[in-house]
N, C-alpha and C positions, 0 to 999 in steps of 0.2 A: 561768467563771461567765457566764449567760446572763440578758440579763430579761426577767421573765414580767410577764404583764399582773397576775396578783396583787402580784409585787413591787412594781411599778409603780402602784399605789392602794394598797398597803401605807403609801408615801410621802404621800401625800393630805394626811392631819392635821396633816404639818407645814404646808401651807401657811393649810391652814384654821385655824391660831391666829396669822396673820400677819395684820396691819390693812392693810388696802388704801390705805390715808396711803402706807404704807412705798412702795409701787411709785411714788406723785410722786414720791419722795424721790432714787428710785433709777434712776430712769427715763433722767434727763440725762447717768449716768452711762455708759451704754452703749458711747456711741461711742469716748472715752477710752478704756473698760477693753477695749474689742476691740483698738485701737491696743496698747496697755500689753502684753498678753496674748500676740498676733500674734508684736511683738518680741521678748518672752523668747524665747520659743516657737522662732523663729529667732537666736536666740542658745546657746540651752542644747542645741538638736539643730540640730549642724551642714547633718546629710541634707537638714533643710527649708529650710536656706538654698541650695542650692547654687541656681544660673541654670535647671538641666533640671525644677529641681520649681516652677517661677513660679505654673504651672496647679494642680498641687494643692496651691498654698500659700492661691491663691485660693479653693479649697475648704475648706478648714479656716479662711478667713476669715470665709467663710459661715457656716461651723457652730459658730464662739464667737459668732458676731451675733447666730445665728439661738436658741444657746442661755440667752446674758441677756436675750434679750428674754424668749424663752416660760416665763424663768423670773419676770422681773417681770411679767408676764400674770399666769400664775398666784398673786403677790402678789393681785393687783386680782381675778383672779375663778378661785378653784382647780379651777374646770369647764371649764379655758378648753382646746380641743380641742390634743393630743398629736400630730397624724398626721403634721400636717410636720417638726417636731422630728424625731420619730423616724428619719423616713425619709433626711434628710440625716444622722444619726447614723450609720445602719445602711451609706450608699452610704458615709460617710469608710472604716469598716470594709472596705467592701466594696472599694473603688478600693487601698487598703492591699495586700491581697492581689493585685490585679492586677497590682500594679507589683513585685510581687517580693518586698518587704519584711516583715518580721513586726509583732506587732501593740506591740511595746516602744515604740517611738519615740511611736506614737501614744497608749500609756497614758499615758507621760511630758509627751505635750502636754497630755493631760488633767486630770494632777494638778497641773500648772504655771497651767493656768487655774482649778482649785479653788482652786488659793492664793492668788491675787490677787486673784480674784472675792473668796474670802472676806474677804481683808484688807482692801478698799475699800467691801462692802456693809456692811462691820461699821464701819469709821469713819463712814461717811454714816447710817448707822441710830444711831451714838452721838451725831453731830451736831443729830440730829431731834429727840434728846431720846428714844428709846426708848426703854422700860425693859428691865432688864435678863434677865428670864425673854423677852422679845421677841430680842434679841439672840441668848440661845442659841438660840432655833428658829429662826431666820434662820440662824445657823451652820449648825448641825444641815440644814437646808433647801435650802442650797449644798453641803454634802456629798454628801447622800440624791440632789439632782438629778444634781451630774456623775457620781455612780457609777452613776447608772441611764442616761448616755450614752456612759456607758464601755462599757458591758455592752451597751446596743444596736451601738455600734461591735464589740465582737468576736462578736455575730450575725453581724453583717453579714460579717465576715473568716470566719468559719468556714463561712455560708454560700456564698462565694462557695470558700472551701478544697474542699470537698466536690465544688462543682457540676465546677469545677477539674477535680480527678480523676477525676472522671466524664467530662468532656469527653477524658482525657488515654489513659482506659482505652480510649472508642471509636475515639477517632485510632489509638492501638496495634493495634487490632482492625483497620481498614482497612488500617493497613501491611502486617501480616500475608496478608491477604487479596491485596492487590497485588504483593508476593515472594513469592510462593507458587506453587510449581509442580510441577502445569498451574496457569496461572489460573483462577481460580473464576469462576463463572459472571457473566457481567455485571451483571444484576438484583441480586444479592448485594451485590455490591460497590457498586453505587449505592444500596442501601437503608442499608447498613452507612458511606456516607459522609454518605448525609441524615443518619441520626442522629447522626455526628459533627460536624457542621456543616462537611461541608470539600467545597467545590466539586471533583467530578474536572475535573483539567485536561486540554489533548488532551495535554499532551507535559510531560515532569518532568526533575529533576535527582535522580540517587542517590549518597551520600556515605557512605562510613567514616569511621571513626577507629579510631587505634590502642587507644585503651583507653577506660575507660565512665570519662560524665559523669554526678556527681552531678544528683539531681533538682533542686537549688537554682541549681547551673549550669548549664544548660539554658538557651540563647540566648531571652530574650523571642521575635525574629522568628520561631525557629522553632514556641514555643508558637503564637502569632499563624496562622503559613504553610504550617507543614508537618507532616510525620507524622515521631516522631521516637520512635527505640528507642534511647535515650544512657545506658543503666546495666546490656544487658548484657553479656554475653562479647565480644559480637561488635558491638559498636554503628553504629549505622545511621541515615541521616534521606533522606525527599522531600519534596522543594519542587520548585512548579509551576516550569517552565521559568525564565519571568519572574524569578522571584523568588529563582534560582539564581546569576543573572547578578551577580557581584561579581569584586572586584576579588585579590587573594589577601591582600592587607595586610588585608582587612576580614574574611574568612577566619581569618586570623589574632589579628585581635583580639576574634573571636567565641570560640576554642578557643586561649586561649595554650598552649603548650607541650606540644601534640598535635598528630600525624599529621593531615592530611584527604587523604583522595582522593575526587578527584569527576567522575563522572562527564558527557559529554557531554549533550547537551540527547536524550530518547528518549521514543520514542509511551507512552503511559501502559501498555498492557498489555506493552510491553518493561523496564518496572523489573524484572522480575527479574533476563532478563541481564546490565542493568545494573548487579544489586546484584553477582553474580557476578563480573563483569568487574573493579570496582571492588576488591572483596575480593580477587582475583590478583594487583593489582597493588599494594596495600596488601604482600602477601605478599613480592612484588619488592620493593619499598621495603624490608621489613624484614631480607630475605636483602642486602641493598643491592647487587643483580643491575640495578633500577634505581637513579637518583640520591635521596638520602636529605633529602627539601624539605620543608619544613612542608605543603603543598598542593601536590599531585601531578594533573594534568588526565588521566584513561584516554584520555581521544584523541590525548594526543600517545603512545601507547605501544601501541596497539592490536596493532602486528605485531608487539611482542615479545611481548604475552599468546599470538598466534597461535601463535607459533612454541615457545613455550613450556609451551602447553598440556598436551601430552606429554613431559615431560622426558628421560623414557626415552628416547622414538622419536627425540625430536630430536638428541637425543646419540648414537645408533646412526645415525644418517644423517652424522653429522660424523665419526664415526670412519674410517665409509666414504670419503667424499670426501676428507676429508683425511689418509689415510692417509697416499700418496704423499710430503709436505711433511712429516710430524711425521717417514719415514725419511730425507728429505735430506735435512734438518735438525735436528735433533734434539734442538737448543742453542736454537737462537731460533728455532724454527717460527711460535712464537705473535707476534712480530715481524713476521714474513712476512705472517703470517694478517690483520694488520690493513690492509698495504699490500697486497694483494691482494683483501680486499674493496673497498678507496678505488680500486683498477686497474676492477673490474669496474663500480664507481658511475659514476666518472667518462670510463668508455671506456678508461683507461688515460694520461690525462693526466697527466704528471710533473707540472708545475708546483701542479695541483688537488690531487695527491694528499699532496706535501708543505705544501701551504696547513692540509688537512686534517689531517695528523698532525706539524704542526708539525717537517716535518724537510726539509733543504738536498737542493736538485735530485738534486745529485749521489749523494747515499744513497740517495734512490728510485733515480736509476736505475741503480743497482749491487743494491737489492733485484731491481727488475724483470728484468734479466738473471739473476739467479738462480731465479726463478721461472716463466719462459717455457719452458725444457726441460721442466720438471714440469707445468704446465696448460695450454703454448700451444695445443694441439690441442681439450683438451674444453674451453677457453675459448668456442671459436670455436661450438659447437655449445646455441640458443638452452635446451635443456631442460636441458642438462649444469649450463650456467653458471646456471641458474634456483637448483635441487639446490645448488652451491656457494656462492651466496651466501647460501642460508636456509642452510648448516653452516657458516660463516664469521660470522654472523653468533649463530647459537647460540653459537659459540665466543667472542666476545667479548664477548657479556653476560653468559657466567659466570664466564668465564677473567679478565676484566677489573676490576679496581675499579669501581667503577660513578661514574658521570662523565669517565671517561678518553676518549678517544679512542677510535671506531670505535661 
């Protein structure tokens, strides 16, 4: 329900059989019944007490002040102008919807301040000696008023709901435009971010998730910062560089108990690779080829996307190479395979290599003698050992649990 300017002078006659006496009467009581009011108000709804809402408690301070007065005003003179009433009605509504919340809490402060407004202006109007056909219009008057600031307040939420989506539809529209490939035209893309209101940055952050966030959970920052696709198949967000830079605990407490991968800091017309790359390794995470972390950074994994890009091909080049080792050994090859990629990282270091796989000198070097007959030669030769360490390395990020060793 909305109010119209006819509902709204529909109300009129109530106050026009109201004596202008009554506003002395009621006038002193103002400050009280905001106090009075204020308090239920943060008592009966938790949300408005918490510390985070101080600021808009302060606003809806405003606006019981601001609505006994304009309502004893119009006691004393029923022409008395509506503009600012309203408007601080319409913004409570309207700040309502920014902050997330729906418009309950706020009806509930409203009927909380119709009852006590009416329970105190009706003692103070019986104390004045008013008669009693005066009393009901005065009831009846404190009714008609808060429901017509009720009703300006969910203008105000539904217009800013609206504007909201509208805002959320252009953002979508820009992200698209910006994963999208080719990239579309530059002009396009700066007309289509004017209109969303979203500054292009020179350089962004691109993020998955394993699965889609409701529209109601949808991190405020990224409404605020970025362009965000969170409900569908595939969900997605950019945020400017700057504004990517968190810590992963905060990461996490934006998206509990969801995947994120996120991508490295990249020139704004590279989001799409970015979204790509991101989604491969969202894909690793879930094959758990990579390690399985609430927040996965693609920079630290870049060469396994590489190498993995082709799974086939990469796997047809490790068969080749490591053929030789899967026939000399045929029991533990995949043993071997990992002390022999730490031989060719570290030069062949016993002591690094067992640092590295967590095993006693003497086992490396009882593997290493067994594996010098089989690759000492194409060791020795730079393009060979190139070849063997990207199939050695194929080989243990699929062969491998992921987080193990190698």
């Amino acid at each position: 329900m909305t109010a119209t300017s006819a509902e709204i002078a529909s109300s009129r006659p109530l106050w026009d059989g109201l004596p202008p006496a009554l506003a002395t009467a009621l006038r002193p009581e103002i400050s009280g019944l905001t106090t009075m009011v204020l308090d239920e108000i943060q008592r009966r709804i938790p949300e408005y007490a918490r510390p985070r809402n101080r600021n808009y408690m302060h606003s809806i301070s405003r606006g019981v002040e601001e609505a006994l007065n304009q309502f004893v005003d119009q006691i004393a003179d029923p022409a008395t102008p509506r503009t600012r009433c309203e408007r601080i009605h319409r913004a409570l509504g309207r700040n309502e919807m920014v902050e997330g919340r729906g418009l309950d809490n706020l009806q509930r402060a409203y009927r909380i301040g119709a009852r006590l407004s009416w329970r105190r202006f009706m003692t103070i109007g019986s104390r004045a000696g008013m008669p009693y056909r005066t009393l009901v219009d005065l009831g009846e008057a404190i009714i008609a008023h808060i429901d017509e600031l009720a009703n300006l307040a969910a203008d105000g939420y539904l217009a800013a709901q609206g504007a909201s989506r509208m805002l959320a539809r252009r953002r979508r529209r820009v992200l698209e435009l910006l994963v999208s490939d080719p990239l579309v035209a530059e002009r396009e893309l700066e007309e289509a971010a004017s209109a969303a209101r979203w500054p292009l940055p020179r350089r962004v952050v691109v993020a998955v998730l394993d699965r889609p966030v409701g529209e109601t959970g949808t991190p405020r920052a990224l409404l605020l910062d970025g362009l965000a696709d969170l409900e569908s198949g595939e969900p997605c967000f950019v945020l400017p560089a700057d504004a990517g830079e968190r810590a992963e605990a905060d990461w996490e407490r934006l998206f509990p108990g969801r995947r994120l991968v996120l991508s490295g800091p990249v020139a704004l017309h590279d989001a799409a690779d970015a979204l790509r790359w991101a989604r491969r390794v969202m894909v690793l995470v879930r094959q758990r080829i990579l390690p399985d972390r609430a927040v996965t950074r693609c920079e630290e994994h870049l060469s396994s996307v590489l190498l993995l890009s082709d799974e086939a091909l990469s796997l047809e080049l490790a068969k080749r190479r490591l053929a030789p080792l899967v026939e000399s050994a045929p029991q533990d090859w995949l043993v071997l395979a990992r002390t022999l990629l730490w031989s060719i990282r570290t030069g062949g270091d016993p002591v690094r290599i067992g640092d590295a796989l967590g095993l006693p000198a003497a086992t490396v070097d009882a593997q290493l003698d067994r594996l010098r007959p089989v690759f000492g030669a194409e060791a020795a030769d730079p393009e060979t050992r190139f070849e063997l360490e990207m199939a050695l390395r194929v080989v243990v990020l699929l062969m491998n649990p992921a987080g193990t060793h190698g």
